[in-house]
N, C-alpha and C positions, 0 to 999 in steps of 0.2 A: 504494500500500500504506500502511497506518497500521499503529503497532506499542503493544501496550498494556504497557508496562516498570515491572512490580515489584521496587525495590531495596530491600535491606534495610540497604547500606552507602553513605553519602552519599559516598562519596572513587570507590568504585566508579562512584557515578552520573555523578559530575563526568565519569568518562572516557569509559562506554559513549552517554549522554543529550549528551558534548559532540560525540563521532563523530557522533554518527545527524545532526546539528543541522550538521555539517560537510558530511557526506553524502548530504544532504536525504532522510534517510529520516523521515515523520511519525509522532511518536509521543507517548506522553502519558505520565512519570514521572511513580511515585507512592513515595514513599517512607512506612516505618512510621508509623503516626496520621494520615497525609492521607485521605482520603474515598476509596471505591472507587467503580466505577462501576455502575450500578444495569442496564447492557445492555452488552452487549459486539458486541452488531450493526454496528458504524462500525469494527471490528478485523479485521485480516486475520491477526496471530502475536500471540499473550502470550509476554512472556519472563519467567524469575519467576525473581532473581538474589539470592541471602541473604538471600529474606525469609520469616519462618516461618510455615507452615502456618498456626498458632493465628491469627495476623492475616488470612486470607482471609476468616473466616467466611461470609456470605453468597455471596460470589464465588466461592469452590471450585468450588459444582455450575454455576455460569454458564459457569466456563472447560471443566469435561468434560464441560459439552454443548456449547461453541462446537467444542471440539477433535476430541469423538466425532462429532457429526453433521454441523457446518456446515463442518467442511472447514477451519480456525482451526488455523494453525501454534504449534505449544509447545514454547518450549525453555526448560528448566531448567540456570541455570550454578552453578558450585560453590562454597561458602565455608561458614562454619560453620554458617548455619541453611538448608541448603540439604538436599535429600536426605535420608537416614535421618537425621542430627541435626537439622534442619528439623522432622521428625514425618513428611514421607511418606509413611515404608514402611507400605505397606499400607494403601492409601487409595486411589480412585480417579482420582485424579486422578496417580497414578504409576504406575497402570496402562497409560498413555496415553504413557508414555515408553517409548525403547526399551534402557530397560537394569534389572535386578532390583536394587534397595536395597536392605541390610540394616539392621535397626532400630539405633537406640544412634549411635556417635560413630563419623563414616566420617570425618573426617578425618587427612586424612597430610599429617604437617609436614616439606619437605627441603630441608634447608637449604643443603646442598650441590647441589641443583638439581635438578631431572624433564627429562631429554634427551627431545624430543618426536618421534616418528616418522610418518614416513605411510606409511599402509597401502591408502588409493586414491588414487593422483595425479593420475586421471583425472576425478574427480569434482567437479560444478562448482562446490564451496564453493571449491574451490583455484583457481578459475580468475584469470589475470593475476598467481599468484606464485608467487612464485621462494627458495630456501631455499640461500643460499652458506655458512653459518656455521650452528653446530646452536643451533637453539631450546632455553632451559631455563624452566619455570618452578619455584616452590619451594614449594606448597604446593597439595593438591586434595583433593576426596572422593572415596573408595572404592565402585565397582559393579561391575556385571558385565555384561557384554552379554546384550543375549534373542535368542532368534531371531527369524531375519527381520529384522533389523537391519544396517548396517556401519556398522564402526570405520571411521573416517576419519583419526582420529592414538590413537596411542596412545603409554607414556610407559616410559623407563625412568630410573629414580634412576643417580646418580653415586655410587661406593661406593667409599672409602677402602681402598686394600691396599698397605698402608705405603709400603715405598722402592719402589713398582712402580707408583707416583704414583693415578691414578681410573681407577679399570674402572668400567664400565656394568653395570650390573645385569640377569642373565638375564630377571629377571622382569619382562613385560611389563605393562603395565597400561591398559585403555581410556581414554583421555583424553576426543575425541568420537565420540558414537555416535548415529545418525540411521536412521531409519524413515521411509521414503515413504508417500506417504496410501494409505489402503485402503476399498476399490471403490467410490471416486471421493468417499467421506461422510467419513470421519476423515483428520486433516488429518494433515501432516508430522510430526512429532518428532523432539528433538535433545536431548542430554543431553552439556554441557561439563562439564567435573568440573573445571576451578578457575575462577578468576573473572575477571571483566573487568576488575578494577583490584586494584593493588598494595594486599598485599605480595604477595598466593600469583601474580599473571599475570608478575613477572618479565619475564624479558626478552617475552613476548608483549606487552604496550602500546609498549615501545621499539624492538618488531619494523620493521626496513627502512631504508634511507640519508635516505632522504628524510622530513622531520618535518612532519607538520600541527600547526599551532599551534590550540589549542582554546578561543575565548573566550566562554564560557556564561554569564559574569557579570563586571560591575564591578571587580569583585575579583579573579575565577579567571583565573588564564592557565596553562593546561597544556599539553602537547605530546604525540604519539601517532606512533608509526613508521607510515610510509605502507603498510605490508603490514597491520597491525592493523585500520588504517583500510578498506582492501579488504577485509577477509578479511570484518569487520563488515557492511559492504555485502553482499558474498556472501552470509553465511548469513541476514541478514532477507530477500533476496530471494528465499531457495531456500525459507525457512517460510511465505515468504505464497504459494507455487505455483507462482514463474516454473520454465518448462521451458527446461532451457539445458543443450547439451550444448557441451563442451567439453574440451581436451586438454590438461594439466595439463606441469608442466615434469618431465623427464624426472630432473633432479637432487633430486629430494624428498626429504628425512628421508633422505638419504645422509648419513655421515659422512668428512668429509674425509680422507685417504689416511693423516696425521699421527695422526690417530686410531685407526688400526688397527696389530692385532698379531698376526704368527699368526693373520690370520679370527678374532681376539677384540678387540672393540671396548675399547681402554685409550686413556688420557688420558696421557700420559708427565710425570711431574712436572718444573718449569724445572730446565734444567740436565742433564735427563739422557737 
């Protein structure tokens, strides 16, 4: 598989372009003002990470033809030029995703954290991990799922109620949303709503016990939790086509026993 990786944040890049290269998944970053590529035929997934619309020009309609006809996996992840503040909604090329954008500014800043959920455990993005501790991250964009689609994690904020320490927020919100290819011509789809590098992915890059260290340059030396690094691997290989069926761990997007109250998910502040 080769993966063709539009970033729009160099810090981002550092982490998702240092996984793949950990990973050996091949692929070609292009960050804003580099050269795009004039064919996209030698690509098996585009992934297109906070970089905006207005910079694809020529390449738009190459990626909603690799993605519509040749079968070309797309996943769109989230940060501020991503999604309806990117300019997608309502473009072609977000047609092809499986979740609806709304125009204007979809992002949501929490600072107090996004508690991640799953909602198919059994699905092979998830395969080989494991979730003992709840995942938070602190910043995403705003969609909606389409049909024909599944959520695969979805997200609820941490919500302040005084001396009754963080409740979880009722309100649920799709995190990842993915579409299988259809009648064998248009490729997979995947829509992450925050991003692969800090600040908004939080604890998702320091996801796992185990650390890869990530040395992409002279200078860089960063580190990535070993479930981040899997999970990375997972979804490039589920948008370039592999069929892999697999049974996901049973304790997923559960919250710990400490967590709950009366069958309502609260946080107890220290000390009480």
């Amino acid at each position: 598989m080769r993966v063709l990786y539009l970033e729009g944040d160099r810090v981002a890049m550092r982490y998702l372009s240092g996984t793949f290269h950990k990973m050996g998944v091949d692929h070609r970053a292009i960050l804003p003002g580099e050269p795009l590529p004039r064919s996209l035929s030698d690509f098996q997934a585009v992934v297109i990470s906070n970089y905006p619309r207005l910079l694809l020009q020529e390449l738009e309609p190459l990626i909603v033809q690799a993605s519509a006809q040749a079968g070309a996996g797309l996943l769109m992840a989230g940060g501020p030029n991503s999604f309806g503040r990117g300019g997608y909604a309502d473009s072609a090329l977000a047609a092809l995703l499986p979740v609806e954008l709304t125009q204007g500014d979809d992002r949501v800043r929490a600072a107090g954290g996004v508690f991640l959920e799953v909602k198919l455990p059994h699905h092979p993005l998830l395969r080989g991990l494991d979730l003992r501790e709840p995942l938070t991250i602190v910043g995403h964009n705003r969609f909606q799922r389409c049909a024909l689609s599944s959520e695969i994690l979805c997200g609820r904020a941490f919500e302040r109620r005084g001396r009754s320490g963080w409740q979880v927020s009722e309100e649920s919100l799709p995190m990842l949303v993915v579409r299988e290819s259809v009648d064998g011509a248009m490729g997979r789809g995947a829509a992450l709503a925050t991003s692969f590098g800090p600040p908004w992915s939080g604890g998702l890059t320091e996801w796992g016990a185990t650390r890869h260290r990530l040395a992409i340059d002279a200078q860089a030396h960063l580190e990535v939790g070993e479930g981040y690094a899997v999970f990375v691997l997972n979804l490039m290989r589920w948008l370039c086509g592999e069929k892999v069926l697999f049974r996901g761990h049973e304790g997923w997007g559960e919250l710990p026993e400490e967590f709950l109250a009366d069958g309502a998910p609260v946080v107890r502040a220290k000390g009480r």
